[in-house]
KEDREN-880406 format. One record per residue (C-alpha): x, y, z. Coordinates in steps of 0.2 Angstrom, whole numbers, padded with zeros to 4 digits, always signed. Layout:
N
XYZ/...
//
This chain:
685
-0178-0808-1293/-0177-0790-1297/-0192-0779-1285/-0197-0761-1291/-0201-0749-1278/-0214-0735-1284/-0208-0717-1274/-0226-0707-1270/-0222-0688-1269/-0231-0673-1264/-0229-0660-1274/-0235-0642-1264/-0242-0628-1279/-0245-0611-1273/-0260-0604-1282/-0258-0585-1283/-0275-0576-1277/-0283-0570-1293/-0281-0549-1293/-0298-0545-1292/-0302-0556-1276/-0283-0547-1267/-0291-0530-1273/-0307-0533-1264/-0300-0541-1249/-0287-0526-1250/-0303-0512-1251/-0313-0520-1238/-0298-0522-1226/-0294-0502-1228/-0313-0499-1226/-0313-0509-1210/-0298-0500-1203/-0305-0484-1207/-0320-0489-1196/-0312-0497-1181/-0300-0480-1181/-0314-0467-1180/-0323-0478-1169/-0308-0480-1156/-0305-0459-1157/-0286-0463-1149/-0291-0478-1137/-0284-0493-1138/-0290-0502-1153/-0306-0512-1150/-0300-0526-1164/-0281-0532-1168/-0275-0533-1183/-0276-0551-1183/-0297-0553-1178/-0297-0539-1194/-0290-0550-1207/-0301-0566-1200/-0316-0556-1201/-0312-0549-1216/-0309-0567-1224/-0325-0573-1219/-0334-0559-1223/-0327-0556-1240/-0333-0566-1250/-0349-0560-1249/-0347-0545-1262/-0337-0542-1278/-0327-0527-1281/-0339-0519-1291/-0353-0523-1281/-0341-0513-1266/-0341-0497-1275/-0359-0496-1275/-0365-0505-1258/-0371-0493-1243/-0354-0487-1234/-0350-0496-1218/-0358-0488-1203/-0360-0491-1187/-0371-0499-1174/-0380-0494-1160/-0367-0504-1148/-0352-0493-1158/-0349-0510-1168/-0345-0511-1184/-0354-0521-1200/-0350-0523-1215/-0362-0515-1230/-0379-0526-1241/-0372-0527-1256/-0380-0519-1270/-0386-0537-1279/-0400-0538-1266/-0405-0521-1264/-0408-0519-1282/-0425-0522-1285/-0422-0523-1305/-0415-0540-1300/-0424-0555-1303/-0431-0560-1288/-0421-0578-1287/-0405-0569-1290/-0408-0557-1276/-0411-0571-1263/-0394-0582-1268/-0386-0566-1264/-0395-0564-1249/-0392-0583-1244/-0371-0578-1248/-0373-0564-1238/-0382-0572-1222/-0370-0587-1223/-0353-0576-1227/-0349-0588-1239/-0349-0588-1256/-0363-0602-1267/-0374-0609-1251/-0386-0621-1258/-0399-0615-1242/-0403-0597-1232/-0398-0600-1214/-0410-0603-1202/-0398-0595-1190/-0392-0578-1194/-0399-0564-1182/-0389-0568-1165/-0373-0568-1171/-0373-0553-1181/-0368-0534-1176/-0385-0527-1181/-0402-0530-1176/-0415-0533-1184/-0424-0517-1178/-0405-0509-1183/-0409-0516-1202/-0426-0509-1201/-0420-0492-1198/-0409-0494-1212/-0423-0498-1224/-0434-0485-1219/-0422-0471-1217/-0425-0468-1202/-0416-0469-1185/-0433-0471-1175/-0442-0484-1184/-0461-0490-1177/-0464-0508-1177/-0482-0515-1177/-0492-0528-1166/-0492-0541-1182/-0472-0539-1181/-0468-0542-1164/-0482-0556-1162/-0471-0571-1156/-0468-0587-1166/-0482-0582-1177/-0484-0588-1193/-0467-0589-1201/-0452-0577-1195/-0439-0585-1206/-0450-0579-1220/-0451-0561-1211/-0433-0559-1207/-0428-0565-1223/-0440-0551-1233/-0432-0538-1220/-0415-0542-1224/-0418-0542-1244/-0425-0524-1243/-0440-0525-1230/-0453-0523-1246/-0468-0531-1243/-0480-0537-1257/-0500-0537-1256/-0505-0551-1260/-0523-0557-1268/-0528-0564-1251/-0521-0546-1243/-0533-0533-1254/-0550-0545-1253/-0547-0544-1233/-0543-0523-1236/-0560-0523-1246/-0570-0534-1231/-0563-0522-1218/-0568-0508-1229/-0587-0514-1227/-0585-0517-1211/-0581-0501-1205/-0592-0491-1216/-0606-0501-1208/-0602-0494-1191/-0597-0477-1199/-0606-0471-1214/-0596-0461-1227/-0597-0449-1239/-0586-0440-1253/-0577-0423-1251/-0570-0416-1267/-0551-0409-1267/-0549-0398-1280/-0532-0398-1288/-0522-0381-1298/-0521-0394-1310/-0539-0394-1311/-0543-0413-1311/-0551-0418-1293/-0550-0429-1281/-0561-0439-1267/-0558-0444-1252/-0570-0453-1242/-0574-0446-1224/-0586-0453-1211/-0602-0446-1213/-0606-0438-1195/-0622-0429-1189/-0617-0411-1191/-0624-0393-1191/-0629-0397-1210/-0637-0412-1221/-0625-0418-1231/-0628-0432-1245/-0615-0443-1254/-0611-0441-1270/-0620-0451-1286/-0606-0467-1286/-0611-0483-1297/-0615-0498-1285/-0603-0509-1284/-0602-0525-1279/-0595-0521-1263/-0609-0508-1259/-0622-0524-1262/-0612-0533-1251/-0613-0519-1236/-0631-0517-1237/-0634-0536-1237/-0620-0536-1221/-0635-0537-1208/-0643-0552-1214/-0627-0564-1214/-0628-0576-1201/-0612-0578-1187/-0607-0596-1182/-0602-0595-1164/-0603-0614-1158/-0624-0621-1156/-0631-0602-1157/-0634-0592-1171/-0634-0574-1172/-0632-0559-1185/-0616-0552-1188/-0621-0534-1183/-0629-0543-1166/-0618-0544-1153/-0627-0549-1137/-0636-0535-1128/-0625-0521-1138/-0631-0507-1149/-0643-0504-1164/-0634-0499-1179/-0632-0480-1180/-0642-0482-1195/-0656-0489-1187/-0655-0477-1170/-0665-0465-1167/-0656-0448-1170/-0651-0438-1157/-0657-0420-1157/-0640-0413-1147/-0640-0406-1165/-0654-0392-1165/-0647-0388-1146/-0628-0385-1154/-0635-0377-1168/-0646-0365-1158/-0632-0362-1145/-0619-0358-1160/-0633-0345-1167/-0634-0338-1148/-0616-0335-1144/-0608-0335-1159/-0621-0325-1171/-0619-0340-1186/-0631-0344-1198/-0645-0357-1200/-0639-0366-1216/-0646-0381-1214/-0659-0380-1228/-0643-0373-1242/-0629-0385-1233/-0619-0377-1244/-0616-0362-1257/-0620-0366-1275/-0606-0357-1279/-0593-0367-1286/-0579-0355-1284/-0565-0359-1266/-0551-0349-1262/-0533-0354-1264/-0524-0363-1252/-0508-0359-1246/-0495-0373-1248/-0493-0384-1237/-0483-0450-1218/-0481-0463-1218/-0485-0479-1228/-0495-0491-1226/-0512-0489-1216/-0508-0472-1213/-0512-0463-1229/-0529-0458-1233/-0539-0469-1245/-0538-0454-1260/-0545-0460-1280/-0544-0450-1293/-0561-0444-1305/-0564-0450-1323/-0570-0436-1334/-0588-0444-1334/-0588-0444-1316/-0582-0426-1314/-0594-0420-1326/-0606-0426-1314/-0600-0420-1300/-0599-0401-1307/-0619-0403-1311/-0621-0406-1295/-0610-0394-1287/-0621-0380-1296/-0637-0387-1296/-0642-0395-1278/-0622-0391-1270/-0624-0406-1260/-0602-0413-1261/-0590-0403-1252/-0576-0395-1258/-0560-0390-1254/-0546-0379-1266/-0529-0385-1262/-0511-0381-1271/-0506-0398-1265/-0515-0413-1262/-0499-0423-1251/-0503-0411-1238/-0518-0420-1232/-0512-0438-1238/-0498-0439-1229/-0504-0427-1211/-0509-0439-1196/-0522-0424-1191/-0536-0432-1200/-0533-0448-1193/-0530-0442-1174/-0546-0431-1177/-0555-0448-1183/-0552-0458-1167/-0557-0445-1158/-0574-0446-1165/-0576-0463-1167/-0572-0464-1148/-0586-0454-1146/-0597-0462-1157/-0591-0479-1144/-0601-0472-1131/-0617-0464-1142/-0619-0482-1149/-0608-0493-1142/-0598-0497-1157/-0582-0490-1162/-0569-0495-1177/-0554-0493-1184/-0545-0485-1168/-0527-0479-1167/-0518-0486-1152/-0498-0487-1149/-0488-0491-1135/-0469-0488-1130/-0455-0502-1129/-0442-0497-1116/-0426-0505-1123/-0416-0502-1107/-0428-0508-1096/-0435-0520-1110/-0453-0518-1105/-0468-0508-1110/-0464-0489-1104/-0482-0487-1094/-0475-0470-1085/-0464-0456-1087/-0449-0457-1081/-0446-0443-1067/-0433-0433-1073/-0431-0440-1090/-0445-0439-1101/-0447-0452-1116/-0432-0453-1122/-0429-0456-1140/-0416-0466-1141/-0424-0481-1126/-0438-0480-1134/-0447-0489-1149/-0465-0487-1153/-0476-0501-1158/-0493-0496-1167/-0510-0503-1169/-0526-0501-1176/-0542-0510-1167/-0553-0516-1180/-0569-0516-1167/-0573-0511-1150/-0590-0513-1142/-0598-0510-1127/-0611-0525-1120/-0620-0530-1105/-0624-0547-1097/-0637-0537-1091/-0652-0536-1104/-0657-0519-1112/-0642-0511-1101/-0632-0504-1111/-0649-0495-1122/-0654-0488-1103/-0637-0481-1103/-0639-0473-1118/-0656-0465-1117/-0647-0459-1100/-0632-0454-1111/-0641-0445-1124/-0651-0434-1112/-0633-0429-1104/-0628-0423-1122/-0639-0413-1125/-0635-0400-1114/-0613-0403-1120/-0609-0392-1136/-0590-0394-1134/-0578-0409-1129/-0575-0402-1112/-0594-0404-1108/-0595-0420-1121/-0581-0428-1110/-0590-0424-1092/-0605-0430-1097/-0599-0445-1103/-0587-0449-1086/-0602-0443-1074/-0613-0457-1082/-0596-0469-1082/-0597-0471-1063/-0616-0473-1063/-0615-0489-1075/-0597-0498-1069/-0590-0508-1055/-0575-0517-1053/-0583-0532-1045/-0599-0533-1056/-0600-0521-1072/-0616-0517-1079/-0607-0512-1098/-0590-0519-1100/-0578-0516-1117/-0574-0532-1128/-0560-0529-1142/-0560-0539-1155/-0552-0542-1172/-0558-0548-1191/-0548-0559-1199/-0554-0564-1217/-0553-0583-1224/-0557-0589-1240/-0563-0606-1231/-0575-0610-1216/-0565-0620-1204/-0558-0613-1190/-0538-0611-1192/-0528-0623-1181/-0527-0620-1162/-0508-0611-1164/-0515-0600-1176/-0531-0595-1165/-0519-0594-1148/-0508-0580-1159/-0524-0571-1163/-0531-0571-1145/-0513-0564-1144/-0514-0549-1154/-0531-0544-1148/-0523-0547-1129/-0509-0533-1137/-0521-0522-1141/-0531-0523-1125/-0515-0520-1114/-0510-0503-1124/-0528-0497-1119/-0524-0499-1100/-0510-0492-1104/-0516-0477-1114/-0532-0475-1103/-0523-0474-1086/-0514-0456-1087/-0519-0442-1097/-0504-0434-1096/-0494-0450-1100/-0506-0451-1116/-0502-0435-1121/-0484-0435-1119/-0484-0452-1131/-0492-0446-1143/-0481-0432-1145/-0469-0443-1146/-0478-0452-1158/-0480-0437-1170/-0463-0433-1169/-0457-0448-1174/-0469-0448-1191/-0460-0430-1193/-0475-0419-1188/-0473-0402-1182/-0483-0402-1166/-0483-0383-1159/-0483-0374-1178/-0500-0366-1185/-0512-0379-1194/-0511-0376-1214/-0529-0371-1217/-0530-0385-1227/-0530-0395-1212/-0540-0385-1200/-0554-0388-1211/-0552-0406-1216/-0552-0407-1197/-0567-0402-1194/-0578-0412-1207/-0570-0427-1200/-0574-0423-1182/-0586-0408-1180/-0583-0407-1162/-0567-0397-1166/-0577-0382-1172/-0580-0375-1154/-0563-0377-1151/-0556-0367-1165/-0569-0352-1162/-0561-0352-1144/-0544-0353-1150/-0550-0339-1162/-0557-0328-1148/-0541-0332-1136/-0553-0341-1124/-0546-0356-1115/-0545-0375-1116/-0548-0386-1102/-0534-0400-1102/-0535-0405-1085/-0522-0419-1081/-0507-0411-1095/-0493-0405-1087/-0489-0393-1101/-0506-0390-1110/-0505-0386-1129/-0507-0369-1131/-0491-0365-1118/-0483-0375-1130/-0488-0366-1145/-0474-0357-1154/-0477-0337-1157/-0475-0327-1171/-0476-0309-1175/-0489-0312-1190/-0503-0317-1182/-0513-0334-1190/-0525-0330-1202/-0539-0342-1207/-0547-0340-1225/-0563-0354-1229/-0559-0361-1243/-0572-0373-1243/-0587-0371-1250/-0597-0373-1235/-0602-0356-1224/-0600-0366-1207/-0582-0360-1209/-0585-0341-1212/-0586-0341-1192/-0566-0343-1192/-0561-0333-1203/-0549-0316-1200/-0535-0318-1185/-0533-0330-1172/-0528-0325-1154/-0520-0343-1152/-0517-0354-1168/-0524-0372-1170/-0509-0385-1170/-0506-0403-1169/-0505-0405-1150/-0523-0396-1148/-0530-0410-1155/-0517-0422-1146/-0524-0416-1130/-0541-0421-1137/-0538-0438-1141/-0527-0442-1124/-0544-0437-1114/-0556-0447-1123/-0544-0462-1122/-0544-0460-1105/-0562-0461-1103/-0562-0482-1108/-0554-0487-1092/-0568-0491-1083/-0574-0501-1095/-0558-0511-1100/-0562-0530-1097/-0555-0547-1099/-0565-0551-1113/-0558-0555-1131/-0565-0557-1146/-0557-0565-1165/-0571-0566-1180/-0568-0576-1194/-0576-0568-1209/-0576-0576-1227/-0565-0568-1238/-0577-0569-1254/-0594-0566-1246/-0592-0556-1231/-0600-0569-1223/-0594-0571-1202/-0588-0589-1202/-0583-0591-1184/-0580-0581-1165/-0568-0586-1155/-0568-0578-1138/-0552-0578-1124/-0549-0569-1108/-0535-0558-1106/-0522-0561-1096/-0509-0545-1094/-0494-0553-1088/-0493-0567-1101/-0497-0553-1114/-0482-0543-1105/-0472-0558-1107/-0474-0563-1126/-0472-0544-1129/-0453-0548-1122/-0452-0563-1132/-0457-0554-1148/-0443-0540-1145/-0431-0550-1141/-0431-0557-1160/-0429-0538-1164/-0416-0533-1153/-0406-0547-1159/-0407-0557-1143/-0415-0574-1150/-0415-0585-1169/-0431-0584-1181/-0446-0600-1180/-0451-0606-1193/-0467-0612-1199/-0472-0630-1195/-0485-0631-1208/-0479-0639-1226/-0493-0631-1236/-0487-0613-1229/-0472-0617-1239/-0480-0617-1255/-0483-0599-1255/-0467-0591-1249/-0456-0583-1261/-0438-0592-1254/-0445-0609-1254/-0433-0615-1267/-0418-0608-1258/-0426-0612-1238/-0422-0628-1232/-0437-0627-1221/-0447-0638-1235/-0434-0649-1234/-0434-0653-1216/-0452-0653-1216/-0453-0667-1231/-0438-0677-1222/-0424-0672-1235/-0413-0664-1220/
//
């Protein structure tokens, strides 16, 4: 019997690496050395040459060779570490949008084909996601907002995932119904009307500006009626849900009648009659305005988002009516400008805006629309509530967070309190005809109407949110709301504690958005200013005259700041409103930025006796305007303290995305085919 014996062998090939993968490996090693060499400066290396090639294995695969030679060039982080550079594939928005989250999902994996986007990606990479931020924006101080650093809200895979593929953020349907609600909302509280740029080009613009009471009568231009004007003048007969009681949604307990409907003050004729007085101007209030359409020349002169004024351009039909009426009855403002971005991207319109809608808080007990911020400490990893002696805000430990309060009212348990305090108010105003005596008046009746233990008027803040359905979203969602209004409450104690604290944040602020603080006003601005807030008048005829400016509280008022020059500021009225003629010629001091600065950290600092533990969420329908629901909280400052943390700590790095636990969210989000949160959710994974 013969046996046959089959022999296994193991035959060993040696694949060759194919050129194009050595060359890249090759680059991306050289590029890494050159990094780790500049960044040691002649210490002893930070990597060895081995941790170099393993990082550079596991890192490679990410990006071709001729995706290298276009990517961003490798930098470094904050810690001095190194990273390696986006490739080009996800940044290019030309892409389809699938192919740019696969090469996302390689990137954030650092390996090549991955059938899902990680879940976990933040803390074991050298750059934050505020350092990515930066990045996008161009920008080595970027802002963050209340929304981005609410805690385990919504989804923040989804948010992380959109930063990393290029921090772009599209407006969706949903997004410009709730801009257009807002909208309504706000122009309830604050009537506006149109003011005309005129372009070199020839073709104008409108801008809309709140419509305040002034030294003249002005009228809005002819618009047609849209459907969202029908909807504001039907606001005040919507009925508000807010559990067994009904109410209207322009009735807050015990709060104000709508400016609209209030009597009007007459601190108007006593200003008008004190301007005449002391500063020899002219009754105009029957002209309002020349009929002459010609304006004077201007000489030449931020940032995204909510911070640029709402500007539309004028069809020919509507142009040719707004000539007619420029001529005939002169009733639209208008201003001659060489270039329009001078006004769209400035933050003086907006500071000069607060100011007056603060102001407007205490005349009839509503306010909307405020600007508020407040200062991370990234050493101390805290909110910076002080300055630091010896230091000052320091840029690089300090990270600004912005807001915008859609509502603040003042209201009572008391019946018919807070209109006592307003006759009482009102009687006090009209003997103030600048902000200094504005601002006394209003803290002088302050002390009369609040008390720690039991307020007569207290503050409420609250926030719209706009749904295209009438229940009530879960109880996460409404906790996370509470939240963001409880954010928004803590930076007023905050802001309203210290005037000179204020100021010096705001500066910082500004400087951070690239404003120059200390340089002359274009006169552009100067008169945009004062149509937005008409208060500023007194103080540019005093800045004219060299007479001084009460900032009490400001360790270095504006005008020592104020930067000098041997040609002194000249202001020409361009407008075509004779108001402004008062101005006109040289100026002992300039007007600047931090003048107005000044102003807003004082009237900040006049809510602090009325801050409160009461919160407020509306739910308004997104198609109707209708107020579904209230929701009401109390605040709570070291929980908020607390979830502030938890927020930057996804921002700094320091903790993994949540995701969302709802599986309907899913259905919207532009990575749900590449996520495997769906999957988990549906009991795939």
């Amino acid at each position: 019997m013969v046996t046959f014996y089959r022999c296994m062998h193991t035959l060993k090939v040696r694949i060759p690496i194919p050129r194009d993968l050595q060359e890249r490996k090759l680059a991306e090693l050289k590029l890494f050395k050159e990094v780790r060499d500049k960044t040691v400066e002649g210490k002893s290396a930070k990597y060895s040459d081995e941790e170099v090639h393993f990082r550079i294995s596991k890192l490679g695969s990410s990006s071709s060779a001729k995706q290298e030679k276009g990517s961003q060039p490798i930098g470094l982080s904050e810690s001095g570490k190194s990273f390696l550079p986006v490739p080009r594939s996800i940044q290019n928005f030309r892409n389809p949008l699938n192919v740019r989250i696969d090469a996302l999902a390689d990137y954030l994996a650092c390996r090549k084909n991955t059938r899902h986007l990680p879940s976990k990606f933040i803390t074991s990479r050298k750059l934050t996601p505020y350092d990515e931020l930066c990045q996008v924006e161009d920008n080595s101080i970027a802002r963050l907002s209340v929304t981005k650093i609410l805690p385990h809200a919504y989804c923040e895979l989804k948010d992380m995932y959109q930063l990393y593929l290029g921090g772009i953020r599209v407006q969706t349907r949903a997004m410009k119904d709730g801009k257009k609600i807002h909208q309504v909302l706000e122009e309830s509280i604050h009537p506006q009307i149109d003011l005309c740029l005129e372009t070199l080009s020839g073709e104008d613009e409108i801008v809309r500006i709140d419509k305040s009471t002034n030294l003249y009568e002005l009228k809005p231009a002819k618009e047609t009626r849209t459907e969202m004007d029908k909807m504001a003048a039907e606001m005040g007969k919507l009925q508000v849900q807010s559990g067994d009681e009904d109410t209207t949604l322009h009735k807050e307990p015990l709060t104000m009648k709508d400016p609209l409907q209030s009597e009007q003050l007459d601190t108007e004729e006593k200003r008008m009659k004190y301007l005449k007085e002391n500063y020899n101007i002219e009754d105009t209030t029957s002209d309002g305005v020349e009929k002459s359409k010609e304006a004077v020349v201007l000489d030449d002169g931020q940032e995204a988002e909510e911070d640029q004024i709402q500007v539309r351009p004028m069809d020919l039909e509507e142009t040719a009516e707004i000539d007619v009426k420029k001529e005939t009855n002169g009733e639209l403002i208008v201003i001659k400008l060489n270039d329009i971005e001078l006004i769209a991207k400035s933050q003086v319109h907006k500071i000069a805006q607060t100011i007056r809608r603060l102001i407007n808080l205490f005349e009839f007990g509503k306010g909307r629309e405020i600007l508020v911020h407040a200062l991370y400490d990234r050493k101390r990893e805290k909110l910076l509530t002080e300055i630091p002696a010896g230091e000052g805000i320091i840029p690089e430990d300090c990270i600004i967070i912005s807001g915008i309060i859609d509502d603040l009212h003042l209201t009572s348990n008391h019946e018919d309190a807070f209109r006592a305090f307003q006759r009482e108010l009102q009687y006090e105003l009209k003997k103030a005809f600048d902000f200094e005596e504005t601002f006394r008046a209003i803290r002088n009746k302050t002390k009369q109407w609040t008390d720690a233990d039991d307020p007569m008027l207290y503050l409420v803040v609250n926030d719209d949110k706009s749904r295209s359905d009438k229940r009530k979203p879960s109880p996460r969602y409404q906790k996370t709301q509470l939240l963001q209004v409880g954010m928004y409450r803590k930076f007023l104690g905050i802001l309203s504690k210290d005037v000179n604290f204020t100021y010096e944040s705001w500066r910082y602020n500004m400087e951070c958005r690239m404003e120059s603080l200390d340089l002359p006003l274009d006169n552009t601005l100067v008169s945009f200013s004062y149509f937005v807030n008409h208060f500023l008048l007194n103080d540019y005829i005093k800045l004219k005259r060299g007479e001084p400016l009460e900032f009490t509280g400001i360790s270095r008022p504006p005008l020592q700041t104020a930067e000098r020059f041997a040609k002194p500021y000249t202001f020409i009225n361009t407008t075509n409103v004779k108001e402004l003629d008062i101005l006109e010629g040289e100026w002992v001091h300039p007007p600047t930025l931090a003048h107005i600065l000044g102003r807003l950290a004082q009237a900040q600092c006049l809510l602090n006796d009325f801050l409160s533990d009461r919160l407020q969420v509306t739910y308004v329908s997104r198609s109707t305007g209708e107020c579904l629901n209230v929701i009401s909280g109390k605040y709570d400052g070291d929980y908020v303290s607390e979830q502030i943390g938890e927020g930057m700590d996804l921002w700094m790095g320091k903790r993994e995305p949540s995701a969302t636990n709802y599986e309907q969210a899913c259905n919207y989000c532009d990575f749900k085919n590449k996520c495997e949160i769906p999957d988990r959710l549906k009991g795939l994974l």
